[in-house]
N, C-alpha and C positions, 0 to 999 in steps of 0.2 A: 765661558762655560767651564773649562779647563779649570779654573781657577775657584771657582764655587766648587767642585767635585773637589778639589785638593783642600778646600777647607772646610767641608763635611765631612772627610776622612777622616781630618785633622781632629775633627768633633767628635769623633765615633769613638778615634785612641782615645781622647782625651776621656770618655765617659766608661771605656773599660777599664782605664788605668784608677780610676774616681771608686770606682766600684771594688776594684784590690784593695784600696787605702781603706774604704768603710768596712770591709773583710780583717784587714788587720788591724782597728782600732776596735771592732767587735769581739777581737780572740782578746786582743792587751784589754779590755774591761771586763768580760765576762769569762773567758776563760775557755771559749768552746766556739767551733765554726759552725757555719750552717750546714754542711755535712754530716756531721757529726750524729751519732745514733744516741737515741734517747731509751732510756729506760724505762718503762711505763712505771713501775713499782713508786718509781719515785716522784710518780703525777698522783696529783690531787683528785679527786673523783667528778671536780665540775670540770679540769683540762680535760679530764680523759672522756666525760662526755661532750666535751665540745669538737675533739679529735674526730668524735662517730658523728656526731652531726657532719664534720664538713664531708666526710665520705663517705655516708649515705646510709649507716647502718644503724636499724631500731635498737635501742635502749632499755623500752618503755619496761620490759616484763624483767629489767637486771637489776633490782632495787641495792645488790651490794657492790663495790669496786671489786671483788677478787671479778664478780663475773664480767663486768664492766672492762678491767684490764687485760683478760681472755680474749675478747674481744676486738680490742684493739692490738695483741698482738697476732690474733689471725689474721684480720685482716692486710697485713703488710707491715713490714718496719717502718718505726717512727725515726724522724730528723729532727733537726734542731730548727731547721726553718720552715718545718713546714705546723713544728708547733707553736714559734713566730707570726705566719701569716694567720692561724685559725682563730690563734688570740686575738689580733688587730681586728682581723673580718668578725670577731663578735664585739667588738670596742666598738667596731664602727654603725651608728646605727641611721645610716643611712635609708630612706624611705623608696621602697620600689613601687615602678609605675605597673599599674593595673589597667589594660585596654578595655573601654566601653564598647563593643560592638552596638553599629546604629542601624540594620538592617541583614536582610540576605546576604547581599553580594558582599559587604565589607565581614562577615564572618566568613565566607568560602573562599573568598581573595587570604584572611589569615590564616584561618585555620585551615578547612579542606583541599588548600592548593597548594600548602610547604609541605615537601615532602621529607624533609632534614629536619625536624626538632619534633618537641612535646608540646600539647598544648592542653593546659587544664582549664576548663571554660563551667561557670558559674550560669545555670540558667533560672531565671526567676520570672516563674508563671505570672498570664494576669491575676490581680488583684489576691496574689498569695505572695509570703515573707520569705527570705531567701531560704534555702537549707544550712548555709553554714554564715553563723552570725557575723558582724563587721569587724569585731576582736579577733575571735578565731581565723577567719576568712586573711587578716591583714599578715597576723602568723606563719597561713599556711604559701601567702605568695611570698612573705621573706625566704621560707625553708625550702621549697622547691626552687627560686630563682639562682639559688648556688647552684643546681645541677643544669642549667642553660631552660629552665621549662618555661614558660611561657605561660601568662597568665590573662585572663579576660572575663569579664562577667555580662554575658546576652540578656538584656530586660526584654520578654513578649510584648509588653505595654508598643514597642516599637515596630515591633512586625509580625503580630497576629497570626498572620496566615502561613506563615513559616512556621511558627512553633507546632500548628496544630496540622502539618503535615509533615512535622518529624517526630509528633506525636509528645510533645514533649507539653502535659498538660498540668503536671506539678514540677512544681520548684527541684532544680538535680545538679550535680554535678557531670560534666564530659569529659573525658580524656580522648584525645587525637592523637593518636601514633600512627606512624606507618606501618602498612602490614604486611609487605613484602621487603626483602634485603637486598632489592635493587635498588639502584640511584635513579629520584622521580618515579615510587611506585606509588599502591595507591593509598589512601587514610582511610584505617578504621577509626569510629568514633564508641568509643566505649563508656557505660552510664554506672556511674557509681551504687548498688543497689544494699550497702552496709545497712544497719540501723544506729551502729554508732559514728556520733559526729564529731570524734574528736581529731585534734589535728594527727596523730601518731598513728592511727587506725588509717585517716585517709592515705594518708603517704605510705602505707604499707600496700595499698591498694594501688598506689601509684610505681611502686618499684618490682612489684612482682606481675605488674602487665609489661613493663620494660625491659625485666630481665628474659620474660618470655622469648622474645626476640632472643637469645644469645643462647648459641646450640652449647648445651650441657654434657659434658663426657662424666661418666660414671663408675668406669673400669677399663683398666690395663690394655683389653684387646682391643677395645672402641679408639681408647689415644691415638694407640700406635697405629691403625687404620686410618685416622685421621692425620696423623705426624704426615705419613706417608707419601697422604694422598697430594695428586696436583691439580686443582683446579681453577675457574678465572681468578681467585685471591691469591695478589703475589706477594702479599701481607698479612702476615695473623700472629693476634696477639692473644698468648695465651694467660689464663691468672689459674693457678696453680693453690687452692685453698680450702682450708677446714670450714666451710661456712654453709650454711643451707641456699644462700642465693649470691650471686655477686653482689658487690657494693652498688648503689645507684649512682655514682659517681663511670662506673665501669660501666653501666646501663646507659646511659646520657649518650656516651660517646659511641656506643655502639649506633646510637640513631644518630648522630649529629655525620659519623663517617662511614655511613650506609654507600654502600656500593665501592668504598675505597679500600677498608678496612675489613678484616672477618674477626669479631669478638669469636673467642672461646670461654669458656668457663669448666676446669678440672676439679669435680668433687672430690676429693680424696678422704673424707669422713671416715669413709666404711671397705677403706683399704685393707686388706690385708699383707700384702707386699711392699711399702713403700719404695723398697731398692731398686725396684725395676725401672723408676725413671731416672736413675743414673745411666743407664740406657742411651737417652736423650739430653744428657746433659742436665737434667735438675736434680741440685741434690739440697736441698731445704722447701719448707713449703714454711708460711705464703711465698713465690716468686710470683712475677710478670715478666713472661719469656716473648722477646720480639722474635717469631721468625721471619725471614727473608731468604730469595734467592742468593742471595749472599751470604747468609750465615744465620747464627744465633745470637740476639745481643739482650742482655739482661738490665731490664730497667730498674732502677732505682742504684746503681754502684757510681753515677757520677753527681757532678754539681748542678742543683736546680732538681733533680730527677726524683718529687714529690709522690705522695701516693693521693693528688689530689687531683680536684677535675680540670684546672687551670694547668697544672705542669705538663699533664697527661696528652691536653690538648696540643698545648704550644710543641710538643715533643713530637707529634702526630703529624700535624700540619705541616711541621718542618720536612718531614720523612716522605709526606705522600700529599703536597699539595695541590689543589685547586686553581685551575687558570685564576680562580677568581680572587686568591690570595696573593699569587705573584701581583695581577692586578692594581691590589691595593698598597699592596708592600712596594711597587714603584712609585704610585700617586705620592703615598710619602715621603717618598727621596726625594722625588722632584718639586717638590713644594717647599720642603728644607732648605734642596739647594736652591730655590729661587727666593728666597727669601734670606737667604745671603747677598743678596744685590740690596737688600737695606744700609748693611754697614760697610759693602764693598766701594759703594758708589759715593763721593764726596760732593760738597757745595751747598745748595739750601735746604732744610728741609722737604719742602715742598719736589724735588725734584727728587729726591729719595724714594718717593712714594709714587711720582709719575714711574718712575725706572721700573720699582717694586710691582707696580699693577701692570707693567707692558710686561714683563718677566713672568710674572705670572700668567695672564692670557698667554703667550707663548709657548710656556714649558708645558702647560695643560693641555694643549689645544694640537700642539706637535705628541705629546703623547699619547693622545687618545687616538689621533690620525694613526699614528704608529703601532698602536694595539690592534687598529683594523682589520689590517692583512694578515697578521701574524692567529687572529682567532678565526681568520677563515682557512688559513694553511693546517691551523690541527683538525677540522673536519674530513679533512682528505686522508683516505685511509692509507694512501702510501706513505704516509708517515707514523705510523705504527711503531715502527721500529725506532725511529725517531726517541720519539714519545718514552717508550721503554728504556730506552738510553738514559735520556733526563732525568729520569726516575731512577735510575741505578745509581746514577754521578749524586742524587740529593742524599740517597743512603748510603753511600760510601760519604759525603764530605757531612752528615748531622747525626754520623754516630760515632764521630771526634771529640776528645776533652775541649777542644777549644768551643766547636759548636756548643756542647751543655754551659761551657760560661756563657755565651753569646745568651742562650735563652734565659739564663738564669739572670743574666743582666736586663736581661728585655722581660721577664716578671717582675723586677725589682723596680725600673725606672715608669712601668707603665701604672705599677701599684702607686706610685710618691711622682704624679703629673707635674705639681709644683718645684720638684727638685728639677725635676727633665727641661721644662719651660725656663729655669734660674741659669741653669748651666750653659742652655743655648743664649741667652741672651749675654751670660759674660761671656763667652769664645766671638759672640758678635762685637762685642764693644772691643774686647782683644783686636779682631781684625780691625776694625775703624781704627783704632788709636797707632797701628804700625801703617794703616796705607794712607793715612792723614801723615804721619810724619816722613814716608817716602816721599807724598808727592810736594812737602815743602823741600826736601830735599831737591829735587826737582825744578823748585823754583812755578809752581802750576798756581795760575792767579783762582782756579774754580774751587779752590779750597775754601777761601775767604767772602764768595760768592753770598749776599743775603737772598730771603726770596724774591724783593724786590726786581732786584738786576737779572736772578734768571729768570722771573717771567718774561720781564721786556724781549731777552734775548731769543725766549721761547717764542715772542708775541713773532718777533720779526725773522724767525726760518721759517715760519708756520704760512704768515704770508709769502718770502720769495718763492717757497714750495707750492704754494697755490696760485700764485700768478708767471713759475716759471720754474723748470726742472733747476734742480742744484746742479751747480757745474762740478760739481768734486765728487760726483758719482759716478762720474762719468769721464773718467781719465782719457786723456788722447794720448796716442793716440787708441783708437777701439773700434775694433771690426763691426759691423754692422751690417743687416742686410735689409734696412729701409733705404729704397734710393731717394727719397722724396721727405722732407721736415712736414709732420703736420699744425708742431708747431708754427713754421713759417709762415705756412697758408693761413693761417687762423688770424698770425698779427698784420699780415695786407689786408682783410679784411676787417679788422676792428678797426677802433681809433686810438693809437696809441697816447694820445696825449690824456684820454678818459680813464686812462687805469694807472694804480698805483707803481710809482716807479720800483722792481724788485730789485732786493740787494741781495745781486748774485757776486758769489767770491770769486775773488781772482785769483784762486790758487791753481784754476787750470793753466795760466799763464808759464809757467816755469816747466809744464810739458809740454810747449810746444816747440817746434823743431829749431833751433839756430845752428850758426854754417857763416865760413865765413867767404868773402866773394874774390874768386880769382881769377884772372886772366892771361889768355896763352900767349906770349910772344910781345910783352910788355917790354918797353926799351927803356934804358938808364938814361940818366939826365947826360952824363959825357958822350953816349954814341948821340942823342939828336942834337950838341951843340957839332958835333964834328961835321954836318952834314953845311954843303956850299950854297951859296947863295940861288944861283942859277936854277939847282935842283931844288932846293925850298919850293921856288914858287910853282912850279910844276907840278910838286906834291900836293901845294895847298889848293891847287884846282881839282887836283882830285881827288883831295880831301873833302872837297865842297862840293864837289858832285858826289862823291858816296853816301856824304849825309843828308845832303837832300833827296837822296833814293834811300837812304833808312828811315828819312822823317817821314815820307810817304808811304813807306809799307809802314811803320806802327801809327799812322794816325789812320791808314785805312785797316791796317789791324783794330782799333780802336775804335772806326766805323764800325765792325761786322760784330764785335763783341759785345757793343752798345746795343746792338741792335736784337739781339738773342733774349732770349724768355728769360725771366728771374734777375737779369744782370739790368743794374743800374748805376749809372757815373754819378759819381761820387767829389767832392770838391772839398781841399783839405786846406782849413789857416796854416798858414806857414808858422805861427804858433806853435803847433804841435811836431815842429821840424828841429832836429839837431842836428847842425851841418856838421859835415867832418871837417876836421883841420887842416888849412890847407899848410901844402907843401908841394914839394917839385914835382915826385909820385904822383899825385891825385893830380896836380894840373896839366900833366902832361899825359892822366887818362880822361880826367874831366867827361868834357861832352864829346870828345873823339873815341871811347871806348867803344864805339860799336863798331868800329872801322874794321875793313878788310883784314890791316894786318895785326888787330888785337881781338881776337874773338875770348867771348867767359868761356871758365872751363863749365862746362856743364855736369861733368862727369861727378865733381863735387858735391851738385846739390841733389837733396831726396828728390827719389824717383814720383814722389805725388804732387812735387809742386811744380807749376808753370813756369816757364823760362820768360824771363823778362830785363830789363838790365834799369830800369825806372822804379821811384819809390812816389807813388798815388798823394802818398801825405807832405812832403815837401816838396815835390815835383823836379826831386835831384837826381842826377845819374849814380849806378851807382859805382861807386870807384873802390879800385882795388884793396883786399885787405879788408874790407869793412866788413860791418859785423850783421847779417839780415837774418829773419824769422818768419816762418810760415805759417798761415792758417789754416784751417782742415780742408777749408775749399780750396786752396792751393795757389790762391795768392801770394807774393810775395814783398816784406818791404822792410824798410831797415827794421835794426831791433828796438835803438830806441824810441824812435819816429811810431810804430805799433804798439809799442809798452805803454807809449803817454797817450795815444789816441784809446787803448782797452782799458785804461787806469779811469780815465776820466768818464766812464759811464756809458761808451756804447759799445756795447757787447758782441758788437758785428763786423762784415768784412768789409773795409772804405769801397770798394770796388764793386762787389755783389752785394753785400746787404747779409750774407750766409752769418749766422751765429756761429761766434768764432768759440764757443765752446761743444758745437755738434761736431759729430763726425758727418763724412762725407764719402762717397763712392767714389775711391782714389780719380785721379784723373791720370789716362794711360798717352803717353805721348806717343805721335804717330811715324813709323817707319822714317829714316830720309830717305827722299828719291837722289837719282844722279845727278838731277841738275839743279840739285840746293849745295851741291860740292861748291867750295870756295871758287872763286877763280883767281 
């Protein structure tokens, strides 16, 4: 995960640094940055009515460019890029969708229950033609759709009895605003009642019920009472301007960030003072004044910071956003970064895209679990202050130069999707092509891998996973608090020989315990030649009664243990036996190692295995030095006599049966008493 986050970073510099180079090959051809202030005098009269189209301001009655150019410099200074984007957005003549309402409930589910936008609605009575033709009509939803409005046409032909109890019995137009300036209040619906039907008239119609909505200051005393005052808005943006209405563009947003935001609008036409708003810090008009509890910041002096409804927005959102923008703004990180596991991941194709689809379910599925709690901890009002916080820390870190690049890169790259999609996929191929040549480095055979071979390989985990847990998940040793395998139970009752034999790895093998076998009070080869005759054989009687009193305590050890639930004797080819070498050592501990005067140290071996001095699989003592390994049930038996009996396919203890890749509930050895002391 670590790793996809470090090469989505990687992706992030890599497209701001992208976006500096396209900045400096724009200045070295044209001469001028996108910052850069435009002089209107020196636009043509269709730029300059394309400039009022994108920000929302009528034309229709300006037949010459002086008034035309007036106009555009009231309403705010012009950029370079922002006379960039208005020209493209009229190159592009992309077709906007038009919603069909098919009933009641699908008009009041769109329109009467969004409490955030506009919505301009087409009704056309039965067996009458609409009001506004399919030319003009197709017009007026290109020209409204730049200010976020929303458009749809309700045929009665569909639902009759609706129309005729909202009374709507000729053909009309609707506008759907919100009527109050709280977040989720309620919708008026308003009926266009003009006699003209042209497009410039209706949309005049459409910006002066939106501007409605944005409380209008008209003089000096009212500002400064409002400057002043403080209430629930810890936001408000003021526009400072010679114009009879705000822009529609400044309307828009007013309803789009109702209850976040507080629109102002400052007529200053019929000023007689202008100085006095030096006062407050402005000292030109048009401005767009942000205030905040933090201060005064002046929109439009950095990069990206347009006077259009798109900059305006993204500049908004960033300052004061929505659960539901963080929201989406993670969904798409974490979808980037899981789609990093395409070119991170090397071998078949086919396995690229298993990886790819488990990465994704994943990262989606952990995210949205994780947005859980976190949308039910802002409902709790003791996090108010919280809440306020995070809000401070957003406008103190997005009213930074670095931030206005950030948005200005993120209009640029959301505008040209093609160039966004290009750039991701070479920093992809970039990756694959360095982690393909680490891991030949490496020497890693899954590089070379076709689909072929890894389905197989896929076909056969998939099975030992289904007919038997993977032993390499499951490291020994590992605490546990199942005293009882239900696997076990399960395989005494089937038929083992009915089911597929699973190939479980033998990589748990290398964790389990080895240790090697010592004995206390072992005698060199010179002290037992030194010993007489006479005394020999004295020894060897009671050498031969010792072990025939230790053969009978472990074959009736070996009784009682036979005889115990779960435990079954076990019978092992000598096959699977590696003798140790002999020598003087081993045969003069041989089968006398259990004797009185050579006891094992015990103290050596782990405290969970069983004390025993015999190996089950060659039926050898075991003699000093040698090298013995344990199983989780706490068996004992040499290492390699176990290595070859686990290698060869049976996965269990010779002795019990215990799968020697489970754990087990240690086994505790019991006190000695006084009279197990030597004698």
């Amino acid at each position: 995960m670590w790793v996809k986050l470090c090469c989505l970073l990687l992706y992030f510099l890599a497209l701001f640094v992208l976006a500096r180079v396209f900045e400096a090959v724009a200045w070295y051809e044209s001469g001028f940055l996108a910052t850069q202030l435009v002089d209107p005098v020196a636009l043509s009269f269709r730029k300059l009515r394309t400039i009022l189209e994108c920000r929302g301001l009528g034309h229709s009655g300006l037949p010459e460019k002086k008034d035309v150019r007036e106009l555009v410099e009231k309403s705010g200074d012009l950029m370079e890029g922002e006379l960039y984007s208005a020209l493209k957005e009229e190159e592009a003549s992309e077709s906007v969708s038009s919603t069909n309402f098919s009933g009641e409930m699908h008009f009041y589910e769109l329109v009467e229950d969004t409490k955030d936008g506009i919505w301009l609605v087409q009704v056309i009575a039965n067996d009458r033609s609409p009001l506004v033709g399919k030319v003009h009509w197709e017009k007026m939803v290109k020209k409204v759709s730049r200010f976020g409005i929303r458009t749809g046409t309700f045929n009665c032909s569909s639902d009759p009895r609706y129309c005729r109890r909202r009374g709507w019995l000729k053909s009309t137009l609707i506008m759907s605003v919100p009527q109050t300036s709280t977040s989720k209040g309620k919708v008026m619906l308003k009926e266009y009642n003009g006699r003209r039907i042209e497009v410039e008239h209706i949309f005049k119609w459409i910006t002066a019920h939106a501007a409605s909505r944005i409380k209008t200051i008209y003089n000096w005393e009212h500002l400064k009472e409002e400057w002043n005052k403080s209430d629930q808005y810890r936001v408000k943006i003021y526009l400072f301007a010679n114009l009879d209405q705000p822009p529609a563009f400044f309307s828009a947003l007013s309803v789009k960030f109702t209850g976040r935001v507080e629109f102002i609008f400052v007529n200053v036409e019929n000023w007689d003072n202008k100085s006095s708003m030096a006062e407050i810090g402005v000292y030109k008009t048009p401005s767009y004044i942000l205030r905040t509890p933090e201060g005064i910041y002046r929109y439009g002096n950095n990069t990206g910071e347009f006077i259009s409804l798109r900059a305006m927005d993204s500049f908004l959102r960033s300052l004061q956003p929505e659960v539901n923008d963080l929201f989406v703004l993670s969904l798409v990180l974490v979808n980037l970064m899981a789609w990093m596991d395409l070119f991170i991941t090397q071998g078949a194709t086919i396995k690229r895209f298993v990886v790819l689809i488990s990465t994704l379910g994943t990262y989606n599925s952990l995210l949205i679990i994780s947005w859980l709690p976190v949308l039910g901890f802002l409902q709790l009002p003791y996090l108010d202050s919280f809440y306020e916080y995070s809000l401070k820390l957003f406008r103190y870190s997005n009213t930074t130069t670095l931030a206005s690049w950030v948005r200005a890169d993120w209009m640029f790259y959301s505008s040209h999707p093609a160039l966004f999609l290009s750039t991701y996929l070479g920093h992809g191929l970039l990756i694959d092509y360095f982690e393909k040549k680490r891991r030949r480095n490496n020497n890693t055979d899954e590089v070379n891998a076709n689909n072929l071979e890894w389905l197989s390989s896929l076909w056969d985990w998939y099975t030992s996973y289904l007919f038997h847990p993977i032993a390499s998940f499951q490291h020994f040793p590992f605490d546990s608090d199942w005293d009882e395998d239900p696997d076990l139970f399960l395989e005494r009752l089937a038929f083992p020989d009915l089911w597929l034999h699973p190939l479980i790895p033998t990589d748990y093998i290398k964790n389990l315990p080895m240790w090697r076998f010592k004995c206390l009070g072992v005698h060199s080869d010179e002290e037992t030649f030194q010993d007489s005759e006479s005394d020999s054989d004295s020894e060897n009687k009671e050498v031969f009664s010792s072990e025939k009193e230790v053969s009978e305590d472990e074959e009736l050890n070996t009784f009682h243990r036979e005889g115990e639930p779960g435990v079954e004797p076990c019978l092992c080819a000598n096959k699977y036996c590696h003798r140790e070498p002999y020598d003087g050592k081993a045969r003069s501990y041989g089968s006398s190692s259990t004797t009185g005067d050579m006891e094992p140290d015990w103290s050596a071996w782990p405290t969970e295995m069983l004390h025993c001095t015999e190996c089950v699989v060659c039926l050898e003592n075991f003699a000093d030095g040698c090298l013995l390994m344990g199983l989780p049930c706490g068996h004992v038996f040499h290492q390699n006599c176990i290595v070859m009996w686990l290698a060869g396919g049976r996965h269990c203890c010779p002795v019990c049966r215990w799968a020697s890749y489970k754990t087990k509930q240690p086994y505790t050895h019991p006190p000695p008493l006084a009279s197990d002391s030597p004698s």
